[in-house]
C-alpha positions as CSV (number, residue, x, y, z in Angstrom):
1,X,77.3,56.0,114.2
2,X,80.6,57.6,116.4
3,X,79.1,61.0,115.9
4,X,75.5,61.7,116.5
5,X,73.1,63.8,114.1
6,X,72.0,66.2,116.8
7,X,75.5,67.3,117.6
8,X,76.7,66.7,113.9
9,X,76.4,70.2,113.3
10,X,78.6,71.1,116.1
11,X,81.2,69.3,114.0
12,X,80.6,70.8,110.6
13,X,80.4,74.0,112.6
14,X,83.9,73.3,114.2
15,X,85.0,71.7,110.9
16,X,85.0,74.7,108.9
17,X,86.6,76.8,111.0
18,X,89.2,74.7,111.4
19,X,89.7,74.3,107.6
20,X,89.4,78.1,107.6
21,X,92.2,78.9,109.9
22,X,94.3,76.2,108.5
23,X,94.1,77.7,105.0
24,X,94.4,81.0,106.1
25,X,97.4,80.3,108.3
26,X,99.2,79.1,105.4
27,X,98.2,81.4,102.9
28,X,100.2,84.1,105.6
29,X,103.0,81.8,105.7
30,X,103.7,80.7,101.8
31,X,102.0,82.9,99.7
32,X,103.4,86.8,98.5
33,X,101.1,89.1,99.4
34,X,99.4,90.9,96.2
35,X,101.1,88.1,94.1
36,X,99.3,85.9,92.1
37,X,100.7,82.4,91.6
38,X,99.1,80.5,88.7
39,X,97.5,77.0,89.8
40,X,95.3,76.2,87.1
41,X,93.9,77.8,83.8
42,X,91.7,80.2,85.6
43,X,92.8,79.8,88.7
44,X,95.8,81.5,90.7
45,X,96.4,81.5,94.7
46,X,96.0,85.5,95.4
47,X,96.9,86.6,98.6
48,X,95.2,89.9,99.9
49,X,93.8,91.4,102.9
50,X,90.2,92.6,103.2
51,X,89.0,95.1,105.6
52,X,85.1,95.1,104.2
53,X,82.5,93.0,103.4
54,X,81.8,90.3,100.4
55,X,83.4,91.6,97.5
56,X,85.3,94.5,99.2
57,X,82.2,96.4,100.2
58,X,83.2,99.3,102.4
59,X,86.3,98.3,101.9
60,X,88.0,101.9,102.3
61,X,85.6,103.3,104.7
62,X,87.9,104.0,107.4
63,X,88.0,101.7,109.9
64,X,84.6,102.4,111.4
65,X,83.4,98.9,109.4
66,X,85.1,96.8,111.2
67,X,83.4,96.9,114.2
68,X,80.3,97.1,112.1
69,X,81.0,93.9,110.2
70,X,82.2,92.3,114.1
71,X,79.1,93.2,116.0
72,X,76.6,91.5,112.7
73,X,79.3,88.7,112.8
74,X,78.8,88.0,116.5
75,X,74.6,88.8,116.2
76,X,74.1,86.5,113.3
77,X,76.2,83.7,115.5
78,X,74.5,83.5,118.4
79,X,71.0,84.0,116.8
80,X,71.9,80.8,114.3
81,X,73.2,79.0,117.6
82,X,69.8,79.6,119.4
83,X,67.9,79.0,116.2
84,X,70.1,75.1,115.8
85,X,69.4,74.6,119.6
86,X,65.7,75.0,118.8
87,X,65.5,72.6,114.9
88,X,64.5,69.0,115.4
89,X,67.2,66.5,114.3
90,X,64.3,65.6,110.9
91,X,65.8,69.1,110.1
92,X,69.4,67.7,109.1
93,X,69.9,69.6,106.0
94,X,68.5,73.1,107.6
95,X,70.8,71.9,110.4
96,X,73.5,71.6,108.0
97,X,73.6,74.6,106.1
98,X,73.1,76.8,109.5
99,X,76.2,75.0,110.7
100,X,78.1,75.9,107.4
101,X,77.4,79.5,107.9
102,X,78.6,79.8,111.7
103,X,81.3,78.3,110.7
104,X,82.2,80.5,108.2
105,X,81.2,83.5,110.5
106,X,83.2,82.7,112.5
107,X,86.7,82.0,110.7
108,X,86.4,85.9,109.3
109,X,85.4,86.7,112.9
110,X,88.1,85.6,114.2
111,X,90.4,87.1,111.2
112,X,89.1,90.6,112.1
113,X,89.5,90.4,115.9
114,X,93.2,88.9,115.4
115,X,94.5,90.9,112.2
116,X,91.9,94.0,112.0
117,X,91.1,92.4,108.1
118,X,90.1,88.9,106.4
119,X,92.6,86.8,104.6
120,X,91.8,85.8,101.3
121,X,93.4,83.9,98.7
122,X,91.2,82.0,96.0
123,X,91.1,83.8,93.0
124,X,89.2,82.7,89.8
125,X,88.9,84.8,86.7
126,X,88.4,84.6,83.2
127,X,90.3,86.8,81.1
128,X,90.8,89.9,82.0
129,X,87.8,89.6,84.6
130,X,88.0,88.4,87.9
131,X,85.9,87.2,90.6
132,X,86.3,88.9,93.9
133,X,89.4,87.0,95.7
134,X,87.9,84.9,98.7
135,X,88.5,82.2,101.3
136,X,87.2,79.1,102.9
137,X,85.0,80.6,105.3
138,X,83.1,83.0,102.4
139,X,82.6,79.5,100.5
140,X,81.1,77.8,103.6
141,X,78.7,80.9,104.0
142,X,77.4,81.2,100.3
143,X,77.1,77.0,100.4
144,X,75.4,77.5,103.6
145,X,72.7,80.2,102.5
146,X,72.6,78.2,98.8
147,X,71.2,75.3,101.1
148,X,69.0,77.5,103.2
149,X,67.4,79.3,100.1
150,X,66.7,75.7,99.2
151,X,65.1,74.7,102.3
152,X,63.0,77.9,102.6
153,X,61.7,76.9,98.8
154,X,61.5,73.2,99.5
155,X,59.0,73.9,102.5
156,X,57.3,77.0,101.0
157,X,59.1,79.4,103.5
158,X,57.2,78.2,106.8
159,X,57.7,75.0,109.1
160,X,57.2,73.8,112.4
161,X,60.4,73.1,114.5
């Protein structure tokens, strides 16, 4: 194996971002913002801005939330870095699903340091309701915490590293 398991979550980490930024780069450069273009029955590219949290949360508060949402950003990545730094390689899919939410963290850091917001842009609905437009990054996170919900369930919340 070219890459090995107790760095391959250095590369899913790196991985997302990089799909992240890539998305998000051309979402600024090809897609109206506040326009929704139709892709598939349910599905339209939606490009907005989003100064809050998941969903919009505290998403007119000000200002005052973005540092807020930076400082937990940066907190929540270097405590999952020393937490991977410390999980046996027999923990691949814990290791995996930590990687997926760094990575994720990381792409809407790097969104609010560089435009003050997050870009989003994936927009599903059904009818008249639609589900909070997001991006790569919020995907990787919610995938990420999916698989860590698992794990904690799988091995009854406590385990040896």
């Amino acid at each position: 194996m070219i890459l090995s398991k107790k760095y391959l979550w250095i590369f899913i980490t790196i991985l997302v971002f990089a799909l992240d930024r890539i998305t998000k780069s051309l979402a600024l450069d090809y897609l109206p913002l506040g326009e929704p273009i139709s892709i598939l029955p349910m599905f339209n590219l939606f490009f907005t801005f989003n100064t809050g949290a998941a969903f919009s949360f505290l998403n007119q508060a000000g200002g005052w939330q973005e540092w807020l949402f930076g400082a937990i950003a940066v907190g929540v990545s270097i405590s999952i870095i020393i937490w991977q730094l410390k999980i046996t390689i027999e923990h691949l899919w814990l290791k995996i699903a930590l990687a997926l939410i760094i990575g994720g963290t990381l792409g809407n850091l790097y969104d609010r340091i560089t435009y003050h917001k997050v870009i989003d842009f994936l927009d599903f609905y059904f009818r008249q309701w639609h589900y909070p437009v997001f991006n790569i990054a919020d995907s990787a996170i919610c995938i990420g915490a999916i698989m860590l919900i698992i794990d904690i369930l799988r091995n009854g919340g406590s385990r040896r590293l």
